[in-house]
C-alpha positions as a printed Julia matrix, in Angstrom:
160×3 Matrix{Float64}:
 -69.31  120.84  -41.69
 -70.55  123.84  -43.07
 -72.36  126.56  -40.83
 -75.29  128.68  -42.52
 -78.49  130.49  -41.39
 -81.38  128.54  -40.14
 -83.76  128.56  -43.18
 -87.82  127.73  -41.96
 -88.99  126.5   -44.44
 -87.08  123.75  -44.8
 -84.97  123.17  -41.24
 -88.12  122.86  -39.23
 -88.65  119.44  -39.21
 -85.1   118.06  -39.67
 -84.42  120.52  -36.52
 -87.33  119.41  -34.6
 -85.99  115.09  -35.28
 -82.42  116.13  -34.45
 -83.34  117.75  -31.44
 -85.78  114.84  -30.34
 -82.9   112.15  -31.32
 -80.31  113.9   -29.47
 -82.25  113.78  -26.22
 -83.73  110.34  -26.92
 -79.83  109.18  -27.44
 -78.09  111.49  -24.64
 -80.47  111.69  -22.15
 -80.89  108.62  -20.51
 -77.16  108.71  -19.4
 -78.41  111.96  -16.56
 -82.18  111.76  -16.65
 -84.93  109.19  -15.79
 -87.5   107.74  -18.42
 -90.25  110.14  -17.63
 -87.65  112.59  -17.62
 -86.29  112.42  -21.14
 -90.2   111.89  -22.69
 -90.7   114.75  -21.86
 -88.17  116.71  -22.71
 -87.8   115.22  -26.28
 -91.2   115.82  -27.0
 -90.5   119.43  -27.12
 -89.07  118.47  -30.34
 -92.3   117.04  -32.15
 -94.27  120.31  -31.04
 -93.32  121.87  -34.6
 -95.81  124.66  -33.66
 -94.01  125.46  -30.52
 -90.76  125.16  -31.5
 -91.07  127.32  -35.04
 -91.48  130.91  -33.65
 -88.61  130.17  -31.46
 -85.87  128.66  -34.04
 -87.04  131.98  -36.14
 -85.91  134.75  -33.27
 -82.35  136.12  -32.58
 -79.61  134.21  -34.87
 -80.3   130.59  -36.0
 -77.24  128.68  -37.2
 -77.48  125.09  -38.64
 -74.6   123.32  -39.14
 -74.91  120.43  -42.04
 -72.69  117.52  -43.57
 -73.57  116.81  -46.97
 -76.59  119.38  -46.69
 -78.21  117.04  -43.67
 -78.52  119.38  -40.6
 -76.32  117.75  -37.9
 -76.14  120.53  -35.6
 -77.79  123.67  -34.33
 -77.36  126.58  -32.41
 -79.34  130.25  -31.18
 -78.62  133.22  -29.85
 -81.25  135.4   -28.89
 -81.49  138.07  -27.76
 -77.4   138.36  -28.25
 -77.13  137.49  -24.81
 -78.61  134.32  -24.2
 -77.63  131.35  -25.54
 -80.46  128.43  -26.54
 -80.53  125.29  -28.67
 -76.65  123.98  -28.77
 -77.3   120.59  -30.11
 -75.66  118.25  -32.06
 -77.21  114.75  -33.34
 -76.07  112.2   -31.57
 -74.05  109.95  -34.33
 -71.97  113.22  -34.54
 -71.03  114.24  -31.03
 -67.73  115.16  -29.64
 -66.24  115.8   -33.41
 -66.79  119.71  -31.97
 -69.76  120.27  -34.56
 -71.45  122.18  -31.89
 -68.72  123.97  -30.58
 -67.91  125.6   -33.81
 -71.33  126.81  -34.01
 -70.93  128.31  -30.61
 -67.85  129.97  -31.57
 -69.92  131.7   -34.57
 -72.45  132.5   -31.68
 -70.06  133.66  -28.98
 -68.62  136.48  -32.09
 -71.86  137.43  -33.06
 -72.62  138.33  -29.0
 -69.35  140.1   -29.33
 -69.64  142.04  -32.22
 -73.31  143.23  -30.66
 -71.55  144.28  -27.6
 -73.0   141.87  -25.52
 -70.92  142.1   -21.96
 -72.14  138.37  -21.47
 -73.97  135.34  -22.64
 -76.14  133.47  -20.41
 -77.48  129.87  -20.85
 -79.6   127.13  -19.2
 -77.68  124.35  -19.29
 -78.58  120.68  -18.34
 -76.72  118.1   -16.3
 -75.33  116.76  -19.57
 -74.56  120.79  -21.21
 -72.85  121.83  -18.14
 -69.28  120.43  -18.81
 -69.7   121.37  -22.19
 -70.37  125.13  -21.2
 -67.63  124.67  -18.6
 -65.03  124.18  -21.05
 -66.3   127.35  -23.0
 -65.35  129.44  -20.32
 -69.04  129.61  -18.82
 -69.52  129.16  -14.64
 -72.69  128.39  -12.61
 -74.32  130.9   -11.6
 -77.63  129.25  -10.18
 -78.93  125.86   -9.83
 -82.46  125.38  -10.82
 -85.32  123.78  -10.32
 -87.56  123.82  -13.31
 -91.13  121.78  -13.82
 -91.74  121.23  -17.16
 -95.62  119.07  -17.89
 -95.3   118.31  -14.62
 -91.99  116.75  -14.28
 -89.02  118.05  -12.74
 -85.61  118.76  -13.99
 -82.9   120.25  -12.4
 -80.57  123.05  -14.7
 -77.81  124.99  -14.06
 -78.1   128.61  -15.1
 -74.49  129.56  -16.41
 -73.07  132.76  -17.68
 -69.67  133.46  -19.39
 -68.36  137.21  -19.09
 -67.04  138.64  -22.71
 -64.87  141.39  -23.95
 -66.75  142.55  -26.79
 -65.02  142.8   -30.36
 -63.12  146.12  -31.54
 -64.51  148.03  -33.46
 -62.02  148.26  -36.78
């Protein structure tokens, strides 16, 4: 896999049908029907989803030059978007692109990096080193989902 910069002109929609897929394919294993429509739909809302892919740091991780995975950091505290299409899961696709995320944080000085993970995220996060730090409720189109809000302390890089 090769990690580069999320480029919008041409990520956008690939982003937007891996994100959709991944939920579509994951999802139903922790969520119920209405549950998982609506939270993949967030991925057809290109116009939604563009100025967000375009803040903080962007990283898209392809095979062959197919996008396959996808992470963000922004502001360089918060971690959003770690997802990885589902025909490519646990091959740690998406935890190299954290890795990349976690040393930009660093580098910036960030003293943490907070996330909001779902039922499915959580144990991913967990191994990272990340720990609960609230359960929440969240109502999204007027469906509810429960998320953990997690938060992993770092020692930021030395300066050299």
């Amino acid at each position: 896999m090769q990690i580069r910069a999320y480029q919008p002109s041409t990520d956008l929609p690939a982003l937007g049908a891996l994100y959709r897929q991944t939920v579509l394919a994951i999802g139903p294993q922790h969520y119920s029907p209405q549950q998982v429509s609506v939270w993949a739909s967030y991925g057809d809302d290109l116009d939604a989803i563009a100025p967000r892919l375009s803040q903080g740091i962007t990283l898209v991780g392809t095979v062959d030059d197919q996008p396959i995975a996808f992470g963000q950091l922004a502001p360089a505290d918060y971690l959003a978007f770690l997802y990885c299409h589902s025909d490519h899961c646990r091959r740690g696709y998406a935890s190299a692109i954290y890795d990349v995320l976690e040393s930009h944080a660093r580098q910036a000085g960030s003293a943490q990096i907070t996330t909001h993970a779902s039922v499915f995220s959580r144990p991913v996060f967990a191994r990272k080193g990340f720990e609960v730090v609230e359960i929440e409720q969240a109502n999204v189109k007027d469906v509810h989902f429960e998320r953990y809000i997690m938060r992993k302390t770092l020692i930021p890089a030395r300066a050299e």
